[in-house]
N, C-alpha and C positions, 0 to 999 in steps of 0.2 A: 637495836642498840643505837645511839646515839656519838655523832660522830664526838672527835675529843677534841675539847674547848681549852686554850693555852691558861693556865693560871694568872693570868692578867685580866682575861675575859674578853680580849681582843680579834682572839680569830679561832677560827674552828678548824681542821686539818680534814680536807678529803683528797681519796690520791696523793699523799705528801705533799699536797700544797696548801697554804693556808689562805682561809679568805676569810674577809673582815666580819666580823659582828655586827650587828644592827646596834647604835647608838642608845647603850641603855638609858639613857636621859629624858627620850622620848617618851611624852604620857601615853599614854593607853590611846588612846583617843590617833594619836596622831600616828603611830605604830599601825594600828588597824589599818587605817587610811591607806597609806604609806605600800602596809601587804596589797591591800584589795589595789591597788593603782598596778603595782608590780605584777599580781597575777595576771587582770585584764593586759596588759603590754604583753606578757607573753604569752597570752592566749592570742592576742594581732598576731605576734609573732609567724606562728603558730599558722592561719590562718592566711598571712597573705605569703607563706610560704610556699603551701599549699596552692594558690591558685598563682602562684609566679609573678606577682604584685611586689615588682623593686618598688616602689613610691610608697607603697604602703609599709612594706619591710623595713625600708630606710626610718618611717617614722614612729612603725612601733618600737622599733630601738632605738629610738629614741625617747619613748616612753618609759623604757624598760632602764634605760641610764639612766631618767629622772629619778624616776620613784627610789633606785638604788641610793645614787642621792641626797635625795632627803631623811631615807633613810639611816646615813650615816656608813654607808657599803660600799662608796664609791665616794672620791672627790677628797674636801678636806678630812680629816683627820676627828674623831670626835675625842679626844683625850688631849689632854692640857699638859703633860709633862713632858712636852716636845720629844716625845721617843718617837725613831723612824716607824714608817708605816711599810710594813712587810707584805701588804693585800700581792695575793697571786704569784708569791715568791715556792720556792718549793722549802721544804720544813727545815730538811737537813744540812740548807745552807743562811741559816737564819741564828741569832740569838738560842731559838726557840730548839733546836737540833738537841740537843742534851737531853731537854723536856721529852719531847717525843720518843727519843732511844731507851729512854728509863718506862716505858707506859707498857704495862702488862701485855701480851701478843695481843689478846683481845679488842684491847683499847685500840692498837696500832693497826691489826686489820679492820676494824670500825674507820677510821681514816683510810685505807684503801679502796674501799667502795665507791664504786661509781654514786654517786646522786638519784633517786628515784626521779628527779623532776628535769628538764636545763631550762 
């Protein structure tokens, strides 16, 4: 099951917090990128964790913020009708709290779940 997407299209709900969408704007093209940049970041991640590499750590997250980034997940805002940006906010103190409290059990524990990936 697929976690539950706000009827805006702006964020996705896991653990009752919401996080932003990827900028549907983005061609195809640039989207792919964007993932494949993402993954490799936290595969470094990942890696100079693993060997206790702060310099390295420091820059794959750094990588790991760009590609988010560009992607439209982090930074400014990619929607034009100046409404606040709720990234990272918890659900039930948002606009968005009504939405979620109406969402069948199912849909709501699909938002509970931890993430298969971080």
């Amino acid at each position: 099951m697929r976690y539950p997407v706000t009827p805006d299209g702006r964020y996705f709900v896991v653990r009752g917090r919401l996080w932003r969408m990827s900028n549907p704007s983005l061609s195809e093209a640039e989207r792919e990128d964007g993932v494949k940049r993402l993954m490799a970041a936290r595969r470094a991640v990942g890696a100079a964790k693993r060997t206790g590499d702060d310099a390295a750590l420091r820059a794959a997250r750094g990588a790991v913020d760009e590609a988010k980034r560009d992607l439209g997940e982090r930074g400014l805002v990619w929607w034009t009708d100046g409404a606040a940006d709720f990234n990272q906010r918890m659900v039930r103190s948002t606009p968005y709290a009504d939405w979620f409290a109406a969402l069948a059990d199912a849909q709501r524990e699909a938002g509970d779940r931890l993430p298969a990936s971080s």
